[in-house]
N, C-alpha and C positions, 0 to 999 in steps of 0.2 A: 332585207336586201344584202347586209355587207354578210352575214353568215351564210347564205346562199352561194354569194361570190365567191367565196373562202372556203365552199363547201370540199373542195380537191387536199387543203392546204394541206392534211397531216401524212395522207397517203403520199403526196409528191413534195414531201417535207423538205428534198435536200435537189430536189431540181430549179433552177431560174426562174425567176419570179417575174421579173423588172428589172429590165438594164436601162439606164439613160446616159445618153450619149452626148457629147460636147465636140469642143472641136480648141485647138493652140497654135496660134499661128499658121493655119490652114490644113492642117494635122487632123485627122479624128482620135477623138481619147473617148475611153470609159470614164464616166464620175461616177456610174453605184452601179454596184449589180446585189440583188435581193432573192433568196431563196423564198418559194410558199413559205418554209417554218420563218422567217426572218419578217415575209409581211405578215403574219398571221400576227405572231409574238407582239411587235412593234404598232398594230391595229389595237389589238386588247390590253395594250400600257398606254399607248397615248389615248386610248377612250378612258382611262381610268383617272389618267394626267387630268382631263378636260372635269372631269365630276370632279378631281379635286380643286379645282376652281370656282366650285359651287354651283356649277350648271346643272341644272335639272330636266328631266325628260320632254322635250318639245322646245326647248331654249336655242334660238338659231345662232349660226356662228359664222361669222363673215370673211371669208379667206382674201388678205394681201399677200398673195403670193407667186412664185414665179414657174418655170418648169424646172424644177425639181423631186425629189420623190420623196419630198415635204408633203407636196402638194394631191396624191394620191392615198396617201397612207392616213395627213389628215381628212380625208373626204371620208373616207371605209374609218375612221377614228369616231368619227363623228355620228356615222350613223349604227353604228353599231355601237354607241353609249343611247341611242336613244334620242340625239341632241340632231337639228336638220341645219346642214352645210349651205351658205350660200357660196358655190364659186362663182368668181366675175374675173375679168380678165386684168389680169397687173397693170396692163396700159392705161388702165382708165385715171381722167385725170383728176383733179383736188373735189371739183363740181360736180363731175360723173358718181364717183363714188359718192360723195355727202348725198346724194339724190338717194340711191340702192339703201344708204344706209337709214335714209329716213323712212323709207317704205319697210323695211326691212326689220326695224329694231334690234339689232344686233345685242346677244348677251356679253356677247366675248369678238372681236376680232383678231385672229390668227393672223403674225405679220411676221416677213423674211428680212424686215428693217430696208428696206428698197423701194417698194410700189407704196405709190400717195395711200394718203390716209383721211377719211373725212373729217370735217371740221364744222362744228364741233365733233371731240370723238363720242360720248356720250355711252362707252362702254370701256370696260378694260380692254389693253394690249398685249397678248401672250408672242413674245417670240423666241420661246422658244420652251420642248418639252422635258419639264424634271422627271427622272424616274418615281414610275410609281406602278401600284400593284395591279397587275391585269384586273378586267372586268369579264366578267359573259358577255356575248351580244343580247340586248334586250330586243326579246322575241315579243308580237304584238299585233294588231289587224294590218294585215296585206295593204287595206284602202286610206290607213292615215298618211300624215305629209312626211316625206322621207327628205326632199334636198328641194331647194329653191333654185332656177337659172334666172337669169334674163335673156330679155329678145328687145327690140326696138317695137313699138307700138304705134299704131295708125293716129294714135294724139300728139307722137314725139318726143313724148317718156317713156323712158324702157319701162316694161312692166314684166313686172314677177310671174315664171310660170311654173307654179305647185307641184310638183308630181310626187306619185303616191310608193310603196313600197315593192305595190307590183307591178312598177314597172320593168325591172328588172325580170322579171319572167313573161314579158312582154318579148323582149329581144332575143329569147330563145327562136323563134320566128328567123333570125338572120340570121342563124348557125350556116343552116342551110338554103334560106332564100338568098339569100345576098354573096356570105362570104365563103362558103364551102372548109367550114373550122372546124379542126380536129385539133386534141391533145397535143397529138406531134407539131403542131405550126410553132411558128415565131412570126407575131404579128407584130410590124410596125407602123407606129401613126405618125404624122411629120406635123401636127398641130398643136396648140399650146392646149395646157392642161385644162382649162378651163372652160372652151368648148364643150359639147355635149356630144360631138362626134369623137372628140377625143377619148372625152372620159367613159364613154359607150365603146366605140368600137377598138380603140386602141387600150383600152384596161381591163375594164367590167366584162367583157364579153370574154378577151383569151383566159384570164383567171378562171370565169363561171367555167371554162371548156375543159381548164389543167394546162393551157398552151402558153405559152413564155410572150409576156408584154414589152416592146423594147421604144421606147422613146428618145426623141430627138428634142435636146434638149434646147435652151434658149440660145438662139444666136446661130444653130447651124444653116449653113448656106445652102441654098438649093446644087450649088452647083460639088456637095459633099454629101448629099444625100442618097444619090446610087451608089458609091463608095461605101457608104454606110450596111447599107443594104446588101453589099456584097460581104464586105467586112462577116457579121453577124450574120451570115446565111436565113436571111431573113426569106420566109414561104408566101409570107400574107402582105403588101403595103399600103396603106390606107392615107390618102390627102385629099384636099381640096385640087378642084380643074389646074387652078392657076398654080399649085405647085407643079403638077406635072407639065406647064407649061414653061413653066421657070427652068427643071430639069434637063430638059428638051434641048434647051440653051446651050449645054455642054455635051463633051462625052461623056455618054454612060459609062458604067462600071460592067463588068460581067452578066453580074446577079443571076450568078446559074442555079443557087437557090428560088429562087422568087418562082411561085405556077400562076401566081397574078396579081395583081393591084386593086383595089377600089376606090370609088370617088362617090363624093356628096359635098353638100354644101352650095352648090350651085349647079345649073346644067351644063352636062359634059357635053364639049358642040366633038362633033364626027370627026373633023380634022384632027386632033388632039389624039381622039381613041388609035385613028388610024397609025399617027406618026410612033405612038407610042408601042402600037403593035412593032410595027415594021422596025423601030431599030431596037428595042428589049427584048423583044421575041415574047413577049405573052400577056393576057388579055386584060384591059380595064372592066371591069363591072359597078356602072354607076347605081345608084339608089336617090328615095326624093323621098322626103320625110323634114323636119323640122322640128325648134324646140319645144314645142305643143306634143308633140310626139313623137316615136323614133323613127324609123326611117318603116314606108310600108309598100314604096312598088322600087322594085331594084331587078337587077340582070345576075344571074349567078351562075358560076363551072357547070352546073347544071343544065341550065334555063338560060343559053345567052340572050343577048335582046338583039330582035333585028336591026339593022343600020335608023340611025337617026329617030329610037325609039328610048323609053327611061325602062323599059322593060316590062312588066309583070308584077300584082300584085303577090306577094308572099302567104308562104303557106299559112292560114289561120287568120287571116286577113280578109275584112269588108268595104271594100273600097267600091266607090260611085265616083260617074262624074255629070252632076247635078246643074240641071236648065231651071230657073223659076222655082229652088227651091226641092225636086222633086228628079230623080236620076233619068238620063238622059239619053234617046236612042245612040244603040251604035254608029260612031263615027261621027257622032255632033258634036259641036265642041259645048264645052260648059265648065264648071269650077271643079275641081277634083275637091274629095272628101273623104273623110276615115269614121267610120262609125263609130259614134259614141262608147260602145261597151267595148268597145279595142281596153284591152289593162294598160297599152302601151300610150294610152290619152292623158294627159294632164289632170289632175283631179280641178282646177280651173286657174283664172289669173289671182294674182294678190290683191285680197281687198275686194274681190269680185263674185258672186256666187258661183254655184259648182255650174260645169257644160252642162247646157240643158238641149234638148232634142236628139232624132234618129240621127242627125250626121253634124262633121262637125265640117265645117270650109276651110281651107288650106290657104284660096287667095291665089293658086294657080290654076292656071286653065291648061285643058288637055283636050283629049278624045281617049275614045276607049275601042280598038277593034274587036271584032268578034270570037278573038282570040286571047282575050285579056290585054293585050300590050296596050302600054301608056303611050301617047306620044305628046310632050309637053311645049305648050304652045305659049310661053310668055306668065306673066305677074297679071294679076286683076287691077294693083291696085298700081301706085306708085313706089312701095316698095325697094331700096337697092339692095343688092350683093356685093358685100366686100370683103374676098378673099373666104366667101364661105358663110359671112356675118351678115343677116338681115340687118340693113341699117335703115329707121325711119327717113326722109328728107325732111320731116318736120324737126326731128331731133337735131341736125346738121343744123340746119336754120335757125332755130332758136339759139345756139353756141354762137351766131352770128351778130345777135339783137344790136349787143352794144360798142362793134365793131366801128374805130372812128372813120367816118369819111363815107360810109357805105350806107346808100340811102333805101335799098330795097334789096333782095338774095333768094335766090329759085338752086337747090342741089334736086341736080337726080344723076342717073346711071347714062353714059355716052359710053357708045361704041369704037373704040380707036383700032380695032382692026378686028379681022374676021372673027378670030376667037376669043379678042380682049374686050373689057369693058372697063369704066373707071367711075368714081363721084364725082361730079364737076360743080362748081359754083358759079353760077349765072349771078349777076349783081349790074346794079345801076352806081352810081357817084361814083368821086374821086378817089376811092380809096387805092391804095400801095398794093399790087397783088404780095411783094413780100411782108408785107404790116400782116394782110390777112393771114399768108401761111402762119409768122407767128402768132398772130391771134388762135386760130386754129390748133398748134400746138399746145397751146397753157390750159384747152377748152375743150378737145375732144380726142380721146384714145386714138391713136395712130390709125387703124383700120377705119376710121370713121373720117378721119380729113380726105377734105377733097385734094385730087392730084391734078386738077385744072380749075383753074380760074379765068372765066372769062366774063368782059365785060360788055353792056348793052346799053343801049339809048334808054328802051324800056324793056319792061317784060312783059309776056302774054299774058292776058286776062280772058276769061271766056265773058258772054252777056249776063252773066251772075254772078261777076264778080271773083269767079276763083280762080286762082294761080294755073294755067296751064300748061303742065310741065311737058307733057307729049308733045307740042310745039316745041317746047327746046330739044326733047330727042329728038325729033323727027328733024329738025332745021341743022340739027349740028352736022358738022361736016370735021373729020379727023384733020389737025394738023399733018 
């Protein structure tokens, strides 16, 4: 995967590699810019750094780190010694992490001295790389484990999801179904490194093409990110909905570079696409995909997507959307799904055996017209979105168990305006809503607290006893 990546690097040796961007007092600045030769170089020294540490081929390695170009370089360090990268996101907190790390086994943890660290650590702490003598990339089967993510899981514990070496040759698919990327672009992503949209569309992807990665690094405000983007004459911009909703907020920038934007992470609702058309002057193209897989029905300069549609499956792509198990007439609704033999599929969960059967379920529902367009009709399950991040409500809730004063706690996703949504926490007793927020703080990664607390007599139960969370969507009413 990382020599695939880097396959451009010697031919466009001395063109931009990777800039990442900051901000000073409300100022934009550059913190690094990186030629190919510069990431290539700095790939095959710190892979060779990491062997010098005794790690051996298949030995994982657990990134505390932040958005810096620490954090890309050790990813491509890593798998290109041979050794498989787990990134997770810096916000996680003391208990978060110590979870990933127990699943995980960590040989080595990579740390920027900043983001929590588990406990026990139960491995060494490298922060920081000694020189040392390039390596080769160790070439090897397409099908073995390349890098570990996490996701939030229907039990409430993140769970590890595997992916293999080809998946990277999977996303050749969104050159041209999604993002319409060429050599010449300058692609920028506005998310933290440790995403899989990030580390996909905003890295992995303009590298594999030869086109210039530019990231925004930790802390920059939404309301400096068209700036940004004009700044850097940036071609390609890639976020989450609620960034571009955030942006919205302000004046734009020019960005007479930009020929269009992309979104994933959550559905793009129409008002959004629309406002965005109307004062940047050019087009969003969403995509739906997930960390099980990369992204596989999307809109592209191509192929737009009719109004209030996720667009079209992508070239090379077998996409269903499955009633009982078995794909489903036109224009019925049912679960969307990606075929097993997609290379772009998870080789399986951690701890779990590999994907078995023709299809695998995604857990959203759609329809499918007779013209391929998606049109995505909500979550199967109870499932949130935050800021892009599948977050369990069982995982939120458990962070709550031994919260004082709180006698019972229901999180799900609430609607607070047309295009917004948010985590809210239903709860019974006397508890503090400020006790809880701090509670909340010391207990689960920022993106995972809930941003409403609301209290009840009781909660909904159905005749079986289970928590019934659709009651609380459906009753809540927005302040």
């Amino acid at each position: 995967m990382a020599a695939y990546v880097l396959a451009h690097a010697d031919r466009l040796a001395h063109k931009p590699a990777l800039l990442v961007t900051g901000h000073e007092a409300g100022t934009l600045r550059q913190t690094s810019e990186m030629s190919f030769a510069d990431v290539k170089a700095s790939v095959a020294a710190m892979a060779g750094a990491l062997r010098a540490q005794g790690l051996v081929e298949g030995d994982r390695v657990l990134f505390r780190l932040g958005n810096s170009a620490l954090f890309p370089l050790s990813y491509l360090a890593c798998i290109w010694g041979g050794f498989v990268p787990v990134p997770v996101s810096a916000a996680l907190s003391v208990p978060e992490i110590t979870e990933v790390a127990r699943q995980t086994k960590p040989a080595l943890i990579v740390h920027d001295g900043v983001a929590s660290l588990p406990q026990p650590l139960g491995c060494p702490v490298m922060d920081r790389f000694d020189p040392a003598a390039p390596i080769a990339p160790v070439m090897g089967d397409p099908d073995r484990l390349a890098y570990i993510v996490f996701t939030s899981g229907t039990s409430g514990t993140p769970r590890g999801v595997c992916h293999a070496h080809r998946a990277i040759w999977a996303r050749r698919m969104m050159h041209e179904g999604w993002y319409g990327l060429t050599e010449a672009d300058r692609m920028m992503h506005a998310g933290a490194f440790n995403w899989t949209f990030t580390l996909g569309t905003g890295l992995m992807d303009p590298w594999s093409a030869g086109a210039t990665a530019v990231i925004a690094g930790d802390g920059l405000p939404a309301r400096l990110l068209s700036q940004c983007v004009d700044a850097h004459k940036i071609t390609i911009f890639a976020a989450a909905p609620g960034v571009y909703r955030q942006m919205l907020k302000f004046k734009l920038a020019p960005m007479a570079a930009l020929r269009h934007g992309l979104s994933a992470g959550e559905h793009l609702s129409e008002t959004i696409r629309q406002t965005w058309r109307k004062r940047a002057g050019s087009e969003l193209h969403q995509a739906m995909g997930m960390s099980e897989c990369s992204t596989f029905i999307s809109s592209s300069p191509s192929h737009p997507a009719p109004p209030d549609t996720s667009g079209r499956p992508q070239p090379g792509r077998r996409v269903a959307v499955l009633r009982d198990g078995t794909p489903a007439p036109l224009n019925v609704a049912g679960e969307l799904a990606v075929a097993t033999s997609d290379p772009g599929l998870m080789l399986g969960y951690l701890g779990a055996p590999p994907v078995q059967g023709a299809w695998f379920g995604t857990g959203d529902m759609a329809q499918m017209a007779g013209d391929g367009t998606i049109t995505y009709l909500g979550r199967r399950d109870d499932m949130m979105n935050a800021g892009g991040y599948r977050v369990s409500p069982l995982e939120v809730e458990a962070a709550f168990a031994n919260a004082p004063k709180l006698a019972s706690c229901a999180a799900t996703q609430v609607q607070v305006k047309a295009d917004a949504s948010v985590i809210a926490l239903f709860f019974t007793g006397t508890a503090d809503e400020q006790a809880l927020r701090a509670h909340a703080e010391q207990n689960l990664a920022r993106y995972k607290q809930p941003r409403l607390y609301i209290r009840r007599d009781a909660l909904p139960y159905g005749a079986n006893g289970k928590l019934n969370r659709r009651t609380l969507r459906d009753t809540f009413e927005a302040p």
